[in-house]
C-alpha positions as protocol buffer text, in pm:
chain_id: "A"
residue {
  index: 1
  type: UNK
  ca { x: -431 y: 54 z: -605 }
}
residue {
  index: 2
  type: UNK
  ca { x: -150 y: 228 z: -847 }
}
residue {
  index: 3
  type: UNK
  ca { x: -260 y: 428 z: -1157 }
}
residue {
  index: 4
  type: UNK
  ca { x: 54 y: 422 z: -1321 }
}
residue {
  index: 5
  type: UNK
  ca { x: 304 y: 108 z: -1397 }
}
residue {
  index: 6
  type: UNK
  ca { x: 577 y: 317 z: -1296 }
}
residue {
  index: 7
  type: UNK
  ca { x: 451 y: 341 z: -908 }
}
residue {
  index: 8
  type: UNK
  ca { x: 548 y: 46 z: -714 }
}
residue {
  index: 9
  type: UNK
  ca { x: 258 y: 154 z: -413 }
}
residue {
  index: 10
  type: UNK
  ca { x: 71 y: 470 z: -404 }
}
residue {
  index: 11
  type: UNK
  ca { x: 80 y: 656 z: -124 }
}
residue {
  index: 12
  type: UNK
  ca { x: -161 y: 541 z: 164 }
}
residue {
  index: 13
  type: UNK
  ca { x: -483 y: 778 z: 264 }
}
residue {
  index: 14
  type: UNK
  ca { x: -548 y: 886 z: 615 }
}
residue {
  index: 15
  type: UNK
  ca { x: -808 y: 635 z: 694 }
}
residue {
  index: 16
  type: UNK
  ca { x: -565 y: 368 z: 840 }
}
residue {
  index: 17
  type: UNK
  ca { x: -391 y: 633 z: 1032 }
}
residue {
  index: 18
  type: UNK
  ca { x: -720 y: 784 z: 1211 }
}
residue {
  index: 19
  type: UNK
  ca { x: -880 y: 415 z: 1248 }
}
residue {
  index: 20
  type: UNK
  ca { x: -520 y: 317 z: 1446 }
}
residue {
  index: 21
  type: UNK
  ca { x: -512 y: 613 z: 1628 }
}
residue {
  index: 22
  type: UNK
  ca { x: -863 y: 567 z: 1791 }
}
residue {
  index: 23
  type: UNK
  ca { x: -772 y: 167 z: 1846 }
}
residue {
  index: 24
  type: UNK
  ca { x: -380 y: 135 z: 1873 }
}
residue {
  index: 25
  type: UNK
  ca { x: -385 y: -198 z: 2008 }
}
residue {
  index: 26
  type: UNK
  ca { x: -539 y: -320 z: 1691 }
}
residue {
  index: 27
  type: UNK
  ca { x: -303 y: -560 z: 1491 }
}
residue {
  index: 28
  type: UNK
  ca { x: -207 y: -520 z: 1143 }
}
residue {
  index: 29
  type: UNK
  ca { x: -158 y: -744 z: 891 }
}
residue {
  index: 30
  type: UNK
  ca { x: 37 y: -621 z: 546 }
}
residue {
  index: 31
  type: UNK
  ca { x: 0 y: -789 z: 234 }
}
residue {
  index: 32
  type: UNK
  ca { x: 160 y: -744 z: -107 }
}
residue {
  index: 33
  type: UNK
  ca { x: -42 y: -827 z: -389 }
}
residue {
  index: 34
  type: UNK
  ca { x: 219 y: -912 z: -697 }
}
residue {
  index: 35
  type: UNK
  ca { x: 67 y: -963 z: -1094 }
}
residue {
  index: 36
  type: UNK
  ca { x: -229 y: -732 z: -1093 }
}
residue {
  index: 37
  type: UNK
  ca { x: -95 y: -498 z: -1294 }
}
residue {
  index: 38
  type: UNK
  ca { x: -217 y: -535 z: -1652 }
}
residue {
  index: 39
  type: UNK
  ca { x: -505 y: -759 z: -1561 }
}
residue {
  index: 40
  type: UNK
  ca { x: -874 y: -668 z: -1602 }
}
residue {
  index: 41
  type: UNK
  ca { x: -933 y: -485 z: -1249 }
}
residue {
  index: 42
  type: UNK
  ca { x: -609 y: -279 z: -1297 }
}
residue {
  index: 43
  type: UNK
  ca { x: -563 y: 105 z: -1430 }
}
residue {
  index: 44
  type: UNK
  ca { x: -352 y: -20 z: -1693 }
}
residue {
  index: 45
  type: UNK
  ca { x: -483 y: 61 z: -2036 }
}
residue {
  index: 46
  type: UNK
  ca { x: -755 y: 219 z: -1859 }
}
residue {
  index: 47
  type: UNK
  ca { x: -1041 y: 214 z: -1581 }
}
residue {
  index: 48
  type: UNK
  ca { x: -1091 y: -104 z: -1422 }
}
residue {
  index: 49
  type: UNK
  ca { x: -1277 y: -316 z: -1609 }
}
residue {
  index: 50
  type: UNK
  ca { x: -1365 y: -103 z: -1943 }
}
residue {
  index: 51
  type: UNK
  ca { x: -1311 y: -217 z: -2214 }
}
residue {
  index: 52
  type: UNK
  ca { x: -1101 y: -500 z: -2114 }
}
residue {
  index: 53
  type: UNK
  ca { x: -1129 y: -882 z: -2108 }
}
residue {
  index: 54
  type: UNK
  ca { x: -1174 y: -1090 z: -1800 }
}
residue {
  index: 55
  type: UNK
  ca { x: -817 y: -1269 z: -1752 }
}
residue {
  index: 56
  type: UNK
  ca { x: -947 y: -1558 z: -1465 }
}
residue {
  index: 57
  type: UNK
  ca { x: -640 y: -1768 z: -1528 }
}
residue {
  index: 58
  type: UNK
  ca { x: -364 y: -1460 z: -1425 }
}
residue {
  index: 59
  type: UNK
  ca { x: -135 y: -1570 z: -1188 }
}
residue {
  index: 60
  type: UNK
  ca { x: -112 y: -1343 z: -881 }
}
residue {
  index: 61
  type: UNK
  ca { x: 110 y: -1362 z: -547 }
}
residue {
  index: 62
  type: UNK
  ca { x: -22 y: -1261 z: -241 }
}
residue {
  index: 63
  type: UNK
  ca { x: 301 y: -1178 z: 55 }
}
residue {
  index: 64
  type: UNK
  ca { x: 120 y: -1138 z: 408 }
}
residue {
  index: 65
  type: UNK
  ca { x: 299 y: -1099 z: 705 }
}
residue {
  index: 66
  type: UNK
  ca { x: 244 y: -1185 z: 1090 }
}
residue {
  index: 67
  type: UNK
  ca { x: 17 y: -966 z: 1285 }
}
residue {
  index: 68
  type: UNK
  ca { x: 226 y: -622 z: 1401 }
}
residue {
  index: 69
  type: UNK
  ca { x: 151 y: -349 z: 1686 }
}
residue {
  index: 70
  type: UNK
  ca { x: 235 y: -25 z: 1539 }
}
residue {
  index: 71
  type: UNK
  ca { x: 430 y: 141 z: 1816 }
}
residue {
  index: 72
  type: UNK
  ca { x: 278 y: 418 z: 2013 }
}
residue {
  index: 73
  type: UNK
  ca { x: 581 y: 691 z: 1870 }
}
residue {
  index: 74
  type: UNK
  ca { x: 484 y: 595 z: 1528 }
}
residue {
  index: 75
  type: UNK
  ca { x: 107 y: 659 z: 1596 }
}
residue {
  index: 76
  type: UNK
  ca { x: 183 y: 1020 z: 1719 }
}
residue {
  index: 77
  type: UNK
  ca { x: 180 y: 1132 z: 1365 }
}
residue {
  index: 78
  type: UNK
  ca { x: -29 y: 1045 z: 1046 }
}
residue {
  index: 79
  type: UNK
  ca { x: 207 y: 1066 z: 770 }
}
residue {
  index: 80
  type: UNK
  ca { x: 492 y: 867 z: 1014 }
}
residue {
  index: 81
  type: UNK
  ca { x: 215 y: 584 z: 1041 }
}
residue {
  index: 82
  type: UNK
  ca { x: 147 y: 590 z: 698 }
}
residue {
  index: 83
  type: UNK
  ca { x: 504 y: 556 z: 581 }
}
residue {
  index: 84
  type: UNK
  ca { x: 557 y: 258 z: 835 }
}
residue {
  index: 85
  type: UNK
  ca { x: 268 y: 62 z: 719 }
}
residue {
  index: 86
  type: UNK
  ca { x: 395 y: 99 z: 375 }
}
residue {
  index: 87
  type: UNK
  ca { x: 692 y: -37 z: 421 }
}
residue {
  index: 88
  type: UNK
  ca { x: 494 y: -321 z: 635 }
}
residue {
  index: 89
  type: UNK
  ca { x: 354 y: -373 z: 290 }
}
residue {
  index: 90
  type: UNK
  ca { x: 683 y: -395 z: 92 }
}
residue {
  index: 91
  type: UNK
  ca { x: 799 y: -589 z: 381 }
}
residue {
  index: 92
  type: UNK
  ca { x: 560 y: -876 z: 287 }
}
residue {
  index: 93
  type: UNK
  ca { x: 703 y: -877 z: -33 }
}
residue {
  index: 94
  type: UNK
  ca { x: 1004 y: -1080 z: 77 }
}
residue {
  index: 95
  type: UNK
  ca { x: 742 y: -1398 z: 138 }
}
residue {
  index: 96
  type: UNK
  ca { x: 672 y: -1419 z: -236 }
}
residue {
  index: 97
  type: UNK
  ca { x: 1005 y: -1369 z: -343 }
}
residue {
  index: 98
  type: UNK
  ca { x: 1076 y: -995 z: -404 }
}
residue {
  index: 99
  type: UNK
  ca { x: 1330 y: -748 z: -338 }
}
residue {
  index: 100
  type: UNK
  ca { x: 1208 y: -515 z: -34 }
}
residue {
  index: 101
  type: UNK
  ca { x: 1246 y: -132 z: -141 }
}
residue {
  index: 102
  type: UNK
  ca { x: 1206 y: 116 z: 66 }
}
residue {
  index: 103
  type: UNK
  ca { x: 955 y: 412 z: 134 }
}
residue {
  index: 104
  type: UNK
  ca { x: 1038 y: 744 z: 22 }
}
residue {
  index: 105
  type: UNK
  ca { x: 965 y: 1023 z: 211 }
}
residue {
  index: 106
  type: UNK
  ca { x: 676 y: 1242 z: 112 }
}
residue {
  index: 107
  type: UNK
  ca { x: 749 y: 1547 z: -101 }
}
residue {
  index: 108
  type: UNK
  ca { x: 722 y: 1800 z: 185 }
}
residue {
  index: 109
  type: UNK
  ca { x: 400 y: 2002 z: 29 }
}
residue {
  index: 110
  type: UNK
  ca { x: 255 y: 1635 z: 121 }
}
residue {
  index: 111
  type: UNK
  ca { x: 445 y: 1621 z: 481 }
}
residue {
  index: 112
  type: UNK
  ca { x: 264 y: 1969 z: 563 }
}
residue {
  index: 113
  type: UNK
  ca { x: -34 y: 1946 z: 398 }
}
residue {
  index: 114
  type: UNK
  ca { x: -122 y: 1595 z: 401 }
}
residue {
  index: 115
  type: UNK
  ca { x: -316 y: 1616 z: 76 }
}
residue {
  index: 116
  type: UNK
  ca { x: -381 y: 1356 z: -117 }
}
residue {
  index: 117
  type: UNK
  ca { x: -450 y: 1424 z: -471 }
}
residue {
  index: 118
  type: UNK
  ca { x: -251 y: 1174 z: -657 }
}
């Protein structure tokens, strides 16, 4: 989940990454939520659910694409698998409609490091 409007997807953990890398031949299967933002279980105007009003009639998209392998080069290293899944996600974007951006890289304190404060 985002914090901020601004962020279109917040960086993945290292959960994903570790959980392929003991299972590689497990498939994947992106999805891109679209309309959350603003609604009662998003951070806008605050935590999830405080202080806000249930909003069961908000129209939300859901993109999901095929099943994928991530390749055995990608899987090598965690932030490289983490960057490719995210763009798996903005991928699945293009099945509701949407443009398809692409990841940045990590700020290189994050490359290195691999911390995830944000």
């Amino acid at each position: 989940m985002r914090r901020t409007e601004k962020l279109l997807l917040r960086r993945f953990g290292q959960g994903i990454y570790q959980i392929l890398r003991d299972q590689p031949h497990v498939p994947v299967i992106a999805c891109w939520i679209d309309g959350n933002w603003g609604s009662y279980t998003s951070f806008a105007g605050g935590p999830p659910t405080k202080n806000k009003k249930p909003d069961f009639w908000r129209k939300i998209r859901i993109g999901v694409s095929a099943p994928i392998a991530v390749p055995a080069n990608v899987l090598e290293e965690g932030n490289r698998t983490r960057r490719y899944l995210m763009q798996a996600c903005f991928e699945a974007r293009k099945h509701i409609g949407l443009d398809v951006p692409e990841v940045e890289v990590f700020a290189e304190r994050d490359e290195e490091g691999d911390d995830d404060k944000n």
